[in-house]
C-alpha positions in Angstrom: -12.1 -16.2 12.1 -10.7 -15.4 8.6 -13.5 -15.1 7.0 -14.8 -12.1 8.6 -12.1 -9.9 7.3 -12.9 -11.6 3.7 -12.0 -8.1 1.6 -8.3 -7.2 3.8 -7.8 -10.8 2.6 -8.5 -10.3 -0.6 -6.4 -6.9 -1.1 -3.9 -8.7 0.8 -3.5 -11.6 -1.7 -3.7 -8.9 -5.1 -0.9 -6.7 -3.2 1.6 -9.6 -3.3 0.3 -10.5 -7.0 1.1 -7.1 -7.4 4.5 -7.1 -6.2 4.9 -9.8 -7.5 3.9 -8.7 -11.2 6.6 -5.6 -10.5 9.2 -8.0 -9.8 8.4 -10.3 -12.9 8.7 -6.5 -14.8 12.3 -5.9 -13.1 13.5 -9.6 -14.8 12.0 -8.8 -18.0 14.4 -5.8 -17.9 17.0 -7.7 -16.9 16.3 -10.1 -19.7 15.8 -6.5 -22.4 19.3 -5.0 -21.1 21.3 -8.1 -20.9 21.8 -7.5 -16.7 22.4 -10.4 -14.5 22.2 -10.8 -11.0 23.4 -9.8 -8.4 24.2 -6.2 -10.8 22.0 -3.4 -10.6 23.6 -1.1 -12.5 22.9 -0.6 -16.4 21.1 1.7 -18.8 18.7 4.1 -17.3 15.6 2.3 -17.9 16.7 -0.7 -15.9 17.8 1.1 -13.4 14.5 3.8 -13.0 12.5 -0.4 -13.0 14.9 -1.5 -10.6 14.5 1.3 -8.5 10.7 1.8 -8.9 10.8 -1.6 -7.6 12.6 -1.3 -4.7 10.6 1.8 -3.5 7.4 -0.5 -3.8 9.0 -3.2 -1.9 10.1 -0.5 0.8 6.7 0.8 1.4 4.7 -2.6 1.3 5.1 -3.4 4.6 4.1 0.2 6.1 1.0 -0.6 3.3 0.2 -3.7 4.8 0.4 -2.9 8.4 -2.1 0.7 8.2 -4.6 -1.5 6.2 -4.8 -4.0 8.6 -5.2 -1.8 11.8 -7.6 0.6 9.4 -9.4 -2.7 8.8 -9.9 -3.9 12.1 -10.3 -0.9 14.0 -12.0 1.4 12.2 -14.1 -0.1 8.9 -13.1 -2.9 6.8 -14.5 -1.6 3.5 -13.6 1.9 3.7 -9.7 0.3 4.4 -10.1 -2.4 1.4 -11.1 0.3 -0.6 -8.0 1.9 0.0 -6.4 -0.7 -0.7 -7.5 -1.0 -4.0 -6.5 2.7 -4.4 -3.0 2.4 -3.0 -2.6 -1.1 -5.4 -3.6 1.1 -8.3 -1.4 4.2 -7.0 1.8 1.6 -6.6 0.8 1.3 -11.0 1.3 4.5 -11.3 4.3 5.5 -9.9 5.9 2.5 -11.4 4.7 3.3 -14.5 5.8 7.0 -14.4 9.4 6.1 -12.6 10.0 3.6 -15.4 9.3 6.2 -18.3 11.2 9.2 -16.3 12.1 9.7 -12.3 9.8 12.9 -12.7 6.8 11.3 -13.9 6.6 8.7 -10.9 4.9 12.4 -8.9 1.3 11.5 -9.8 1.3 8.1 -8.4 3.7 9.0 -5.2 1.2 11.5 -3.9 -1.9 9.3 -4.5 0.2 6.1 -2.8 0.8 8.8 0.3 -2.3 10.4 0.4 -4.4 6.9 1.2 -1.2 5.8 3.0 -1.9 9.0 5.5 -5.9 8.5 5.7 -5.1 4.7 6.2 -2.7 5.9 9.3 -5.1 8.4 10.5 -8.6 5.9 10.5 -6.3 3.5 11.9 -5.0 5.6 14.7 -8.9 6.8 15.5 -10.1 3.2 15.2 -7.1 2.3 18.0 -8.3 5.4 19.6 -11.6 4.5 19.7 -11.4 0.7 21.4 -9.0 1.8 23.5 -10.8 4.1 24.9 -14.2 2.3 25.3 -12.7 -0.6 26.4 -10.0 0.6 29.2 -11.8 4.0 30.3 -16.0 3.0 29.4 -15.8 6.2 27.0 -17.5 5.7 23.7 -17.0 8.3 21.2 -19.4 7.3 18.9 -22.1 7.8 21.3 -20.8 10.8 22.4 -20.4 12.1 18.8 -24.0 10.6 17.8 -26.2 10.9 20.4 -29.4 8.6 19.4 
């Protein structure tokens, strides 16, 4: 049921506000610069927006995906969490890209560090079931015996 996965929902939903917010910020600097569609070329600004943009859209779907399994197969908190972070990382790197290509480094190594830890809880969490549920060996017993 949908409801039991309440928070991946909800960080879900703010990412595409989110990327749709950037885009609304890539029109406005279409609008500033005089640039229509379909050109993307035009004073560095636009273009450091434009491209900020298009590396956000590039690595939403990688996002979405490591969430989800992180979410599912490992703890649902801990991956809305970092999905809160990675959101707030996206922020930053556009932010920094729009100002200079140099200062998008902050938020690009924040956006890849939870991108990593949502890979790697997500690969243990697959791990995990997969091995409880095809070979009857349970890690977390193992791990903590009680």
């Amino acid at each position: 049921m949908a409801a039991d996965q309440v928070f991946l929902l909800a960080v879900s939903l703010l990412s595409a506000l989110h990327m749709g917010y950037l885009a609304h910020c890539v029109g406005r600097s279409r609008l500033k610069h005089s640039i229509l569609p379909p050109a993307v070329t035009g004073p560095a600004e636009f273009e450091r927006t434009f491209r900020a943009h298009q590396n956000c859209v590039e690595g939403y779907l990688p996002f979405l995906v490591t969430l989800w399994v992180s979410g599912l197969f490992f703890h649902e908190g801990l991956a809305a969490l970092g999905g809160l972070v990675f959101i707030a990382a996206r922020q930053m790197y556009f932010n920094g890209y729009v100002t200079s290509a140099k200062n998008r480094l902050p938020g690009f190594y924040l956006t890849l560090a939870v991108w990593i830890i949502l890979s790697a809880t997500g690969a243990i969490g697959i791990l995990h079931h997969f091995l409880d549920e095809y070979l009857d060996i349970n890690l977390r017993k193992m791990l903590f015996k009680s």
